[in-house]
mmCIF entry with sequence, helices, sheets and N, C-alpha, C, O atoms, coordinates in Angstrom:
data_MODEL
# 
_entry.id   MODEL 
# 
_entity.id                         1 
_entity.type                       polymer 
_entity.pdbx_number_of_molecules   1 
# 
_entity_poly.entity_id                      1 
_entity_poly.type                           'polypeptide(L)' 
_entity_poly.nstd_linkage                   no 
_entity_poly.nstd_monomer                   no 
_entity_poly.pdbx_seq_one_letter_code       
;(UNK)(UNK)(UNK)(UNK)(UNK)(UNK)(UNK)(UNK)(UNK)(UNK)(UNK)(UNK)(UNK)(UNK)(UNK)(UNK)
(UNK)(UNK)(UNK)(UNK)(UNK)(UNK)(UNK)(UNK)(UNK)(UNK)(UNK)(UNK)(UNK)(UNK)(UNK)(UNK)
(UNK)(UNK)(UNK)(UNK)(UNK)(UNK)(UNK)(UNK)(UNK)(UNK)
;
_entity_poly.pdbx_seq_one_letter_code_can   XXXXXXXXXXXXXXXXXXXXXXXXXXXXXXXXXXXXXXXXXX 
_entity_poly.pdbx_strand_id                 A 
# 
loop_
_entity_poly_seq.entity_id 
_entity_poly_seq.num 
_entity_poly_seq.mon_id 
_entity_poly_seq.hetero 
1 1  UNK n 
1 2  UNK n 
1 3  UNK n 
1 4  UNK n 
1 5  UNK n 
1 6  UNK n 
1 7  UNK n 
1 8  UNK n 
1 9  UNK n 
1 10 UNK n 
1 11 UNK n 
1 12 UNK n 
1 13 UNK n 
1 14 UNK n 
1 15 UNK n 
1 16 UNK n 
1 17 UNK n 
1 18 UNK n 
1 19 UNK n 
1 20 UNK n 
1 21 UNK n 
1 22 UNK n 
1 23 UNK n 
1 24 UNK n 
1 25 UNK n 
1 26 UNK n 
1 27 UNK n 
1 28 UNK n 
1 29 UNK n 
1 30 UNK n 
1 31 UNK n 
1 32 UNK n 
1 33 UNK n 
1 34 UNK n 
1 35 UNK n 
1 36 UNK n 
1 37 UNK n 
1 38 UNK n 
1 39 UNK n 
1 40 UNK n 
1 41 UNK n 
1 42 UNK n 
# 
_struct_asym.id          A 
_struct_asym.entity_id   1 
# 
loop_
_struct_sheet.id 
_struct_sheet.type 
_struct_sheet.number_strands 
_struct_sheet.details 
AA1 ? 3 ? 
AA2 ? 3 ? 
# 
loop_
_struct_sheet_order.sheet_id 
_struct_sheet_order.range_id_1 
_struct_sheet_order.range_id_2 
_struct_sheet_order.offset 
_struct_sheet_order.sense 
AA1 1 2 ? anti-parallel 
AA1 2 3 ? anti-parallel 
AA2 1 2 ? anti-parallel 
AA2 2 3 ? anti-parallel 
# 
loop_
_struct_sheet_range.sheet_id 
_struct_sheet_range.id 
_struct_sheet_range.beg_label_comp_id 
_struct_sheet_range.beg_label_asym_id 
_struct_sheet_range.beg_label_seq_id 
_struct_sheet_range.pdbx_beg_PDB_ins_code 
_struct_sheet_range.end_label_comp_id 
_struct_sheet_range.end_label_asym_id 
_struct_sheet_range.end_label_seq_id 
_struct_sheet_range.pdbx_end_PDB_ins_code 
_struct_sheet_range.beg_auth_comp_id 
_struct_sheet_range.beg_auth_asym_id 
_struct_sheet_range.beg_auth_seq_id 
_struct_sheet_range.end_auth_comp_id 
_struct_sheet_range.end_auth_asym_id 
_struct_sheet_range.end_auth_seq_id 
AA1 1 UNK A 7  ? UNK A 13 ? UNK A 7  UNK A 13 
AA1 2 UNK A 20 ? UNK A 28 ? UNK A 20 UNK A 28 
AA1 3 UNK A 31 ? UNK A 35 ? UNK A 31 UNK A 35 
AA2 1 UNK A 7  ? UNK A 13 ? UNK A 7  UNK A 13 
AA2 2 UNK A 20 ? UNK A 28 ? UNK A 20 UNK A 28 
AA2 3 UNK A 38 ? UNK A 39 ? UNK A 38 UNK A 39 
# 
loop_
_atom_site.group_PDB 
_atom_site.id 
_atom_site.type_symbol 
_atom_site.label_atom_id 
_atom_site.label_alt_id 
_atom_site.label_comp_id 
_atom_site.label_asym_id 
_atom_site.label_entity_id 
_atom_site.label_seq_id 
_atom_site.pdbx_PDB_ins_code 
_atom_site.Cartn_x 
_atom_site.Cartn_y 
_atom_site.Cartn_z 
_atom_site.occupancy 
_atom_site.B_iso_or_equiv 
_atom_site.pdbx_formal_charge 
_atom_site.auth_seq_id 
_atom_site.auth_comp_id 
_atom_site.auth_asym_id 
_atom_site.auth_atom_id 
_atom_site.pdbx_PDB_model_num 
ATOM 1   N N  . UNK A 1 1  ? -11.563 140.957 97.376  1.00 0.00 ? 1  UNK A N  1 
ATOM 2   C CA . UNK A 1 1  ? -11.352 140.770 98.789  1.00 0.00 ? 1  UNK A CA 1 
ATOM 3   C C  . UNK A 1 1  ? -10.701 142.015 99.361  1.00 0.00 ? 1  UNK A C  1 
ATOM 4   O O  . UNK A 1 1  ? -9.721  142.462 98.765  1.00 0.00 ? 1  UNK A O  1 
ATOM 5   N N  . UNK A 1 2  ? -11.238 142.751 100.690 1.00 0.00 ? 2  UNK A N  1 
ATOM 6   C CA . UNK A 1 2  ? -10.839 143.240 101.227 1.00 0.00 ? 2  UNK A CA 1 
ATOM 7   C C  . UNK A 1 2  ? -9.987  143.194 102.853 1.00 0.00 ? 2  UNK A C  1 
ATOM 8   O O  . UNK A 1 2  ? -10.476 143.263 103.981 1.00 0.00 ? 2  UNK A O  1 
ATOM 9   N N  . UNK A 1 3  ? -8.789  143.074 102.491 1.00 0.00 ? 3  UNK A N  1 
ATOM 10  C CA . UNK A 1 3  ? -8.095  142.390 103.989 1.00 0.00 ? 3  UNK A CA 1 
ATOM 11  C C  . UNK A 1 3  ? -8.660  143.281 104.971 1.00 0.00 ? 3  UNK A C  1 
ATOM 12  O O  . UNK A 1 3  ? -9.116  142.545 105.847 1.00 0.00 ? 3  UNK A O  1 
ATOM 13  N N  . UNK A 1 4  ? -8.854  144.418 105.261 1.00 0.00 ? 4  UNK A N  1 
ATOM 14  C CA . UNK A 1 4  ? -9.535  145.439 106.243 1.00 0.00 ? 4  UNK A CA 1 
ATOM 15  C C  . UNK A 1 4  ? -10.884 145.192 107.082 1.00 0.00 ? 4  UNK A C  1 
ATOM 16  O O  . UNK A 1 4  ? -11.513 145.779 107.962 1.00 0.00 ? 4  UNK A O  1 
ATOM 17  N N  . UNK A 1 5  ? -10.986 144.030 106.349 1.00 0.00 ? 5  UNK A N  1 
ATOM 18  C CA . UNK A 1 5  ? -11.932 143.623 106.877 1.00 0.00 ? 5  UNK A CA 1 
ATOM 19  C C  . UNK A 1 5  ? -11.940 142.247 107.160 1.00 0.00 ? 5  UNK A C  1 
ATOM 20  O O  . UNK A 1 5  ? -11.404 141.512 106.330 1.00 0.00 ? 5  UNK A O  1 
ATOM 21  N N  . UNK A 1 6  ? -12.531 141.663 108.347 1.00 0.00 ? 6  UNK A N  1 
ATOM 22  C CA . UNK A 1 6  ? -12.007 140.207 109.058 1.00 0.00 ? 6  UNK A CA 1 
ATOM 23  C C  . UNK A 1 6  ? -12.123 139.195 108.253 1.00 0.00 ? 6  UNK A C  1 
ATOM 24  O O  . UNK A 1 6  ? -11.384 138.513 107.543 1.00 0.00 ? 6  UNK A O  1 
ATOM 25  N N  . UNK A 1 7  ? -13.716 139.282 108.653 1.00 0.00 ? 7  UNK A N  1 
ATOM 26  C CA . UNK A 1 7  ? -14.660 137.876 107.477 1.00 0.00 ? 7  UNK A CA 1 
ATOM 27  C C  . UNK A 1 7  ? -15.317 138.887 106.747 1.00 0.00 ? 7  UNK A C  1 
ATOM 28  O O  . UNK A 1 7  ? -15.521 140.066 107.036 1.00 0.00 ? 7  UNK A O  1 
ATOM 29  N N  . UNK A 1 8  ? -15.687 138.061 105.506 1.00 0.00 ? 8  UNK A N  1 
ATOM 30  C CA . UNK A 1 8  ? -16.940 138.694 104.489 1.00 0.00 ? 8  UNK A CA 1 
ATOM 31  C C  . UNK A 1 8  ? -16.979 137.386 103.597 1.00 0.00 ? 8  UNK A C  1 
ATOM 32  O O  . UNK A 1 8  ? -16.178 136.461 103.462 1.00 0.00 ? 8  UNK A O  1 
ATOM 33  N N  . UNK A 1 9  ? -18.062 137.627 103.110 1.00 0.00 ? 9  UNK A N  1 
ATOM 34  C CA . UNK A 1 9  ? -18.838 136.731 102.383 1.00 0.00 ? 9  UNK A CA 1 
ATOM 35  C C  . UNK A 1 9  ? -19.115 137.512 100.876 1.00 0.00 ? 9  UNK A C  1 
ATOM 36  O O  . UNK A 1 9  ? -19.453 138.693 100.789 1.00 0.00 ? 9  UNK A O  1 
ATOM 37  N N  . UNK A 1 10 ? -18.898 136.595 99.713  1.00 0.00 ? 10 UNK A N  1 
ATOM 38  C CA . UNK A 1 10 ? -19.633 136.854 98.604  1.00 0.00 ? 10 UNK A CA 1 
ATOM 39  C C  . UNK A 1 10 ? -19.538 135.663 97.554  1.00 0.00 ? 10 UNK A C  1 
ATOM 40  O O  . UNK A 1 10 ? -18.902 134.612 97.621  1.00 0.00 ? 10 UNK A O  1 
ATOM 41  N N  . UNK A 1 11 ? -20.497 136.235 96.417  1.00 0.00 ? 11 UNK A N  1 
ATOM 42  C CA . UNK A 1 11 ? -20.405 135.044 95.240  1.00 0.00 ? 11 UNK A CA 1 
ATOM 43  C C  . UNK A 1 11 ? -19.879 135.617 94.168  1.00 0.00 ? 11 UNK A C  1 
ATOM 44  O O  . UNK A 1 11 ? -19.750 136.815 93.918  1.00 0.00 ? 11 UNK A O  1 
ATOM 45  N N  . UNK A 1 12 ? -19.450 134.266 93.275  1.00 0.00 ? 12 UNK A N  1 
ATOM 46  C CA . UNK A 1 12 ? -18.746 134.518 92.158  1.00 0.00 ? 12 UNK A CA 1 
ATOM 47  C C  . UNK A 1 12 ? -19.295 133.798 91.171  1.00 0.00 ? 12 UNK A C  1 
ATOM 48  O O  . UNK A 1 12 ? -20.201 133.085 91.602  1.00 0.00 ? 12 UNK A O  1 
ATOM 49  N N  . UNK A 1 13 ? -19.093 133.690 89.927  1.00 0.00 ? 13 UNK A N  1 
ATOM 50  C CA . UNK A 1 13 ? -19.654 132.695 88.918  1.00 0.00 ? 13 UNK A CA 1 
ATOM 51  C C  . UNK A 1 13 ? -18.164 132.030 88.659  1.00 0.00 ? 13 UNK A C  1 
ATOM 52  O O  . UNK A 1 13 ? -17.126 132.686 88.585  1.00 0.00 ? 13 UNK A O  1 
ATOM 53  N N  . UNK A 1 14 ? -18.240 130.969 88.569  1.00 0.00 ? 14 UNK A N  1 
ATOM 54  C CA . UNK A 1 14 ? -17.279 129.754 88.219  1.00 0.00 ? 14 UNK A CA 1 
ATOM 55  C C  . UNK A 1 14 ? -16.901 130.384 86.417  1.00 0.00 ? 14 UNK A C  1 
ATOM 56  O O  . UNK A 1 14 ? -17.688 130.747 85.542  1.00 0.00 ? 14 UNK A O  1 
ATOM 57  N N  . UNK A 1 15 ? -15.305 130.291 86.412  1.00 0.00 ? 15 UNK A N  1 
ATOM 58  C CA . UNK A 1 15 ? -15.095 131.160 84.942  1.00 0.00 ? 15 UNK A CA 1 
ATOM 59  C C  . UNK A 1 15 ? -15.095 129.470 84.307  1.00 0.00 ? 15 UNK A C  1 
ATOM 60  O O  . UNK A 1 15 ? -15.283 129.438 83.091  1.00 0.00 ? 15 UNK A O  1 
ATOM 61  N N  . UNK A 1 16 ? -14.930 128.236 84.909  1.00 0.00 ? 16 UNK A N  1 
ATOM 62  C CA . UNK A 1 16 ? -15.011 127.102 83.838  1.00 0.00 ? 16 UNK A CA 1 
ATOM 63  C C  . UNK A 1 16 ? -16.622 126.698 83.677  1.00 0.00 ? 16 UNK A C  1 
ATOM 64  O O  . UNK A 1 16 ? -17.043 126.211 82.628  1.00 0.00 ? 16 UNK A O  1 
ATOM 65  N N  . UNK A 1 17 ? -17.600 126.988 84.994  1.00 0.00 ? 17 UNK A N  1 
ATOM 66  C CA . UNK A 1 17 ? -18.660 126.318 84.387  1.00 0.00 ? 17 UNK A CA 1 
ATOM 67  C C  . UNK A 1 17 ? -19.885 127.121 84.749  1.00 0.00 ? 17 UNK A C  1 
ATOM 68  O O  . UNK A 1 17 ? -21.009 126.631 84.640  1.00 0.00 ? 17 UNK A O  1 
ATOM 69  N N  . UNK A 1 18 ? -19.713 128.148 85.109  1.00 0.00 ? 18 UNK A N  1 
ATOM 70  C CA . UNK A 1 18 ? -20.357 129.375 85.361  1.00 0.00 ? 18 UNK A CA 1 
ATOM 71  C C  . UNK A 1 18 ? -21.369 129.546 86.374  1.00 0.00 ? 18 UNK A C  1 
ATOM 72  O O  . UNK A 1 18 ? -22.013 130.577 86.568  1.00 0.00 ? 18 UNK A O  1 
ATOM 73  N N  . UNK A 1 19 ? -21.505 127.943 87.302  1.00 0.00 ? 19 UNK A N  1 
ATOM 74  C CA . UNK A 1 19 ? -21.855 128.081 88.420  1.00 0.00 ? 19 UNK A CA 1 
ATOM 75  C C  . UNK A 1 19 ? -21.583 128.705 89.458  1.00 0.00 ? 19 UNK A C  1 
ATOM 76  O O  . UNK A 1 19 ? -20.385 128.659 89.737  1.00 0.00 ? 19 UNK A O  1 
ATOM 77  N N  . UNK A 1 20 ? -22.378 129.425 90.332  1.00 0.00 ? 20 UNK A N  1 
ATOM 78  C CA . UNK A 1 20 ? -22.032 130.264 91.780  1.00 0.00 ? 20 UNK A CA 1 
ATOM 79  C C  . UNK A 1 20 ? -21.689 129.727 92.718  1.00 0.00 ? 20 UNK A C  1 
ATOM 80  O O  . UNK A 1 20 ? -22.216 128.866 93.422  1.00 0.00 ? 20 UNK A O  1 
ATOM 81  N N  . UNK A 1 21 ? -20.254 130.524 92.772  1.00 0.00 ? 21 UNK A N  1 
ATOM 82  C CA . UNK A 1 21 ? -19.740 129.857 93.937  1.00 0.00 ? 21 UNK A CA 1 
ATOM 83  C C  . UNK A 1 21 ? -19.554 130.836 95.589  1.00 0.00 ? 21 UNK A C  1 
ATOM 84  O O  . UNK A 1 21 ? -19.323 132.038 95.462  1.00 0.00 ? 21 UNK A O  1 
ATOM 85  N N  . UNK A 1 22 ? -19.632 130.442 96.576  1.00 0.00 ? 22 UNK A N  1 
ATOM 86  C CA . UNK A 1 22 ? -19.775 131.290 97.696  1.00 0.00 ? 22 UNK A CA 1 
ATOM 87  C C  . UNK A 1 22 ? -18.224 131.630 98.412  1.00 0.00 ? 22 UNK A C  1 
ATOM 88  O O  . UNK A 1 22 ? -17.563 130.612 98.613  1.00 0.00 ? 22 UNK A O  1 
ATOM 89  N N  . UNK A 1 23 ? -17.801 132.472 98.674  1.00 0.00 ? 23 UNK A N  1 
ATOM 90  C CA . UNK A 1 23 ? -16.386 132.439 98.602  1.00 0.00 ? 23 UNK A CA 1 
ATOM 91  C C  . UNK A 1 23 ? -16.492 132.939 99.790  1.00 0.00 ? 23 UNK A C  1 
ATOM 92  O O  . UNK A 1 23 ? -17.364 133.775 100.027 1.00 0.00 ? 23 UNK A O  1 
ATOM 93  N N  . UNK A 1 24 ? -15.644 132.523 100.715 1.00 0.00 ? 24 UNK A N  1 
ATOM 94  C CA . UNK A 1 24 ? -15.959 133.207 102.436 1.00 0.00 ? 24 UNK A CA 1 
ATOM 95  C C  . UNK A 1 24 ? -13.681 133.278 102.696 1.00 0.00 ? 24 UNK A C  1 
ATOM 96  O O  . UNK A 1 24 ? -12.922 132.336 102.924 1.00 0.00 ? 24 UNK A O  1 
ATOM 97  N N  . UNK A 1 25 ? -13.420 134.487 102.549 1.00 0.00 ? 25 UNK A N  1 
ATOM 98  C CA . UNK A 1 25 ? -11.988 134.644 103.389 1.00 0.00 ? 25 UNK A CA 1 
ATOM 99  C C  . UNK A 1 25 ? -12.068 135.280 104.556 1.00 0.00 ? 25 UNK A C  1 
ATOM 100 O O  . UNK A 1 25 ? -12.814 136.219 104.835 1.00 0.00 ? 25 UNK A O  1 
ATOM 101 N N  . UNK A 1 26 ? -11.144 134.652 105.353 1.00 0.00 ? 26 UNK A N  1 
ATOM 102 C CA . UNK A 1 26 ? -11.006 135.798 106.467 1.00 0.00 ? 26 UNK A CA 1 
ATOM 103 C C  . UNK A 1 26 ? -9.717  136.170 106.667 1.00 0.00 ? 26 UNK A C  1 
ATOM 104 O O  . UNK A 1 26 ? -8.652  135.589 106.460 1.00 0.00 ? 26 UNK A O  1 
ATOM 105 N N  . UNK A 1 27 ? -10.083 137.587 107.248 1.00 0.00 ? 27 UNK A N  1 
ATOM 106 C CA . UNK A 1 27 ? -8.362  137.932 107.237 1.00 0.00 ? 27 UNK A CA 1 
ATOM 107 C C  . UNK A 1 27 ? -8.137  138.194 109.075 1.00 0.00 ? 27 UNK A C  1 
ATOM 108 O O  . UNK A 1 27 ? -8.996  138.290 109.951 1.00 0.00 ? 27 UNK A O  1 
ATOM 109 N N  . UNK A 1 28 ? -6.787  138.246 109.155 1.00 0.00 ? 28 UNK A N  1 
ATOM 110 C CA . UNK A 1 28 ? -5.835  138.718 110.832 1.00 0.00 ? 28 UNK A CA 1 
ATOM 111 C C  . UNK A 1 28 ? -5.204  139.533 110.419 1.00 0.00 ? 28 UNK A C  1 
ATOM 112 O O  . UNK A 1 28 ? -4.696  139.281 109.326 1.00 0.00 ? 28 UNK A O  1 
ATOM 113 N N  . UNK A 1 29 ? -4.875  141.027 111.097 1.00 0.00 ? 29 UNK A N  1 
ATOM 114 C CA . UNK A 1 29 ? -3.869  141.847 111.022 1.00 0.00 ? 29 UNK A CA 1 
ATOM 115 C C  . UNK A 1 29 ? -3.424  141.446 109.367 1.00 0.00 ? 29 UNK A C  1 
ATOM 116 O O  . UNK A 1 29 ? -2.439  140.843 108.939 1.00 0.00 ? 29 UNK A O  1 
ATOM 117 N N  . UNK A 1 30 ? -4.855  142.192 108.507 1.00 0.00 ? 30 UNK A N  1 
ATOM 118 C CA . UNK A 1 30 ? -4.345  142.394 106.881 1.00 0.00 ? 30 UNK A CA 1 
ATOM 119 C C  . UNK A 1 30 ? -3.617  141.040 106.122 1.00 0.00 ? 30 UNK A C  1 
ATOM 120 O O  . UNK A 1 30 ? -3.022  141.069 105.045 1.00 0.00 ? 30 UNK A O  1 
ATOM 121 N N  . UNK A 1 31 ? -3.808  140.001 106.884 1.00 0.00 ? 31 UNK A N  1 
ATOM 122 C CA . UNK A 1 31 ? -3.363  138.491 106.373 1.00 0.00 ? 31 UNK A CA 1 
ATOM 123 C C  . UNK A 1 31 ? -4.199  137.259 106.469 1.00 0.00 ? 31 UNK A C  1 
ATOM 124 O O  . UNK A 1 31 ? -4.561  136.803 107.554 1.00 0.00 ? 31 UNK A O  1 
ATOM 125 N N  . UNK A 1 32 ? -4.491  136.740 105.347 1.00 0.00 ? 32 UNK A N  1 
ATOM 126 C CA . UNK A 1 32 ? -5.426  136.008 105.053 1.00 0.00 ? 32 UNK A CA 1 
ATOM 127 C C  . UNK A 1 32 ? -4.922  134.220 105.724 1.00 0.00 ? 32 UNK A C  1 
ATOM 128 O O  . UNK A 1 32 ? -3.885  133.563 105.631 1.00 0.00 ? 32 UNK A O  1 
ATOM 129 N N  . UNK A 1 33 ? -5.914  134.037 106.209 1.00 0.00 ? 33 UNK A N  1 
ATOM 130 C CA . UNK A 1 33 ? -5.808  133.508 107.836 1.00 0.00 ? 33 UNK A CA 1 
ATOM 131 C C  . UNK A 1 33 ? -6.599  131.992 107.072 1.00 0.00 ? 33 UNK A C  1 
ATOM 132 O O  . UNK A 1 33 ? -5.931  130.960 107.007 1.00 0.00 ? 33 UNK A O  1 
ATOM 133 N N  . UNK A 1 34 ? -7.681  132.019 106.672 1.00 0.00 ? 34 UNK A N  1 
ATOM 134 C CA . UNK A 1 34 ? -8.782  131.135 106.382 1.00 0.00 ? 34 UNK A CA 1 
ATOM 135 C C  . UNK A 1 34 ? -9.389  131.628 104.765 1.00 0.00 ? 34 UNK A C  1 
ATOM 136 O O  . UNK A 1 34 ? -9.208  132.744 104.278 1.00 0.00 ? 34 UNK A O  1 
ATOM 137 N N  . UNK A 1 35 ? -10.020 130.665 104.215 1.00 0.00 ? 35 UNK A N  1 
ATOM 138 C CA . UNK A 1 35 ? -10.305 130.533 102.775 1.00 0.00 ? 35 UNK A CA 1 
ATOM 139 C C  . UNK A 1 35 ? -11.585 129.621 102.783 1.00 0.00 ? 35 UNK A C  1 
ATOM 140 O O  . UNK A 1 35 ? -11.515 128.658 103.546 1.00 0.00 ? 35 UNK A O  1 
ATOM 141 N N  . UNK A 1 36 ? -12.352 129.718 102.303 1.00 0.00 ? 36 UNK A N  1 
ATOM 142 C CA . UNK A 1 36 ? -13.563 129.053 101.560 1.00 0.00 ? 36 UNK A CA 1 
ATOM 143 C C  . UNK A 1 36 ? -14.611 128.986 100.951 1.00 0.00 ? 36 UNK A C  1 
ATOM 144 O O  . UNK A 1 36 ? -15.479 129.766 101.342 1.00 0.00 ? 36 UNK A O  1 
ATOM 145 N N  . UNK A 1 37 ? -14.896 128.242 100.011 1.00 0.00 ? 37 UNK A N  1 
ATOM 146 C CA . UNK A 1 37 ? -15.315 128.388 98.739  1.00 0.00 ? 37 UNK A CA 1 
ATOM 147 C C  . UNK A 1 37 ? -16.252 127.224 98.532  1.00 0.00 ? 37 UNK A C  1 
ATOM 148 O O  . UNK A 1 37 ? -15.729 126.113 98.621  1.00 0.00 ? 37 UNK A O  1 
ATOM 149 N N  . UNK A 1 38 ? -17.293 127.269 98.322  1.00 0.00 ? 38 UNK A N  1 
ATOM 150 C CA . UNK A 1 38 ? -18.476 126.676 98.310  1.00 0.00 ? 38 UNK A CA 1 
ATOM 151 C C  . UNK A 1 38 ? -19.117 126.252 97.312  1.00 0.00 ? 38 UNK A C  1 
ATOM 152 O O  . UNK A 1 38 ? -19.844 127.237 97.180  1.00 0.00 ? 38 UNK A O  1 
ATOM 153 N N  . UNK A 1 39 ? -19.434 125.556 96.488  1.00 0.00 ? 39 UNK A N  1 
ATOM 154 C CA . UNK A 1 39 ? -20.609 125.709 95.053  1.00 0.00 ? 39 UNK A CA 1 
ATOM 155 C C  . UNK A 1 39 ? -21.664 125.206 95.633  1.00 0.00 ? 39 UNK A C  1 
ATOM 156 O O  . UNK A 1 39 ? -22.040 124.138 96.116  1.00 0.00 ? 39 UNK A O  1 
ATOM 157 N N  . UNK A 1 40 ? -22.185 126.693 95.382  1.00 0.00 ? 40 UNK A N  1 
ATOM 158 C CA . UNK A 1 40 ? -23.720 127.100 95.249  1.00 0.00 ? 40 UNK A CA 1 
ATOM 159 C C  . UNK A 1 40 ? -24.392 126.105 94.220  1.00 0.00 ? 40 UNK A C  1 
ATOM 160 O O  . UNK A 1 40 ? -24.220 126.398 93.036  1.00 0.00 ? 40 UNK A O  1 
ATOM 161 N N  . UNK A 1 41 ? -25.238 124.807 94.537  1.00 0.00 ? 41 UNK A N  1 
ATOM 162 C CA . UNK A 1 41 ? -26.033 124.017 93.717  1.00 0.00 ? 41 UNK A CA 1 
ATOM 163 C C  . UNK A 1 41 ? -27.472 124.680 93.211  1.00 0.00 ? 41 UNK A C  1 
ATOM 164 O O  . UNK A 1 41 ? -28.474 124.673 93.927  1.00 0.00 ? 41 UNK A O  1 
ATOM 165 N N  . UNK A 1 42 ? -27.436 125.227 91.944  1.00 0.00 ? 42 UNK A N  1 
ATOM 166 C CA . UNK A 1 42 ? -28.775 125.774 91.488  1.00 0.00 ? 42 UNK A CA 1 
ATOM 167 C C  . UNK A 1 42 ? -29.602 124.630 90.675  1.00 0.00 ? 42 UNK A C  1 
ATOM 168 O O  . UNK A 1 42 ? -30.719 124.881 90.221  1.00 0.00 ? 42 UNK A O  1 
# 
């Protein structure tokens, strides 16, 4: 995550079950404001 930047979006693989998960933070003035995290159903 980069606070420099507002929103961004990316995926991750789950380290317990190795499903993708979509991880969306946003940040305010370099402080993380909002959080969310999604599983991606394959």
């Amino acid at each position: 995550m980069d606070p420099s930047v507002s929103k961004q979006t990316y995926v991750e693989d789950c380290e317990v079950c190795c499903n993708p998960v979509e991880i969306t933070p946003q940040f305010q003035d370099n402080e993380l404001v909002a959080f969310e995290a999604v599983d991606i159903e394959q």
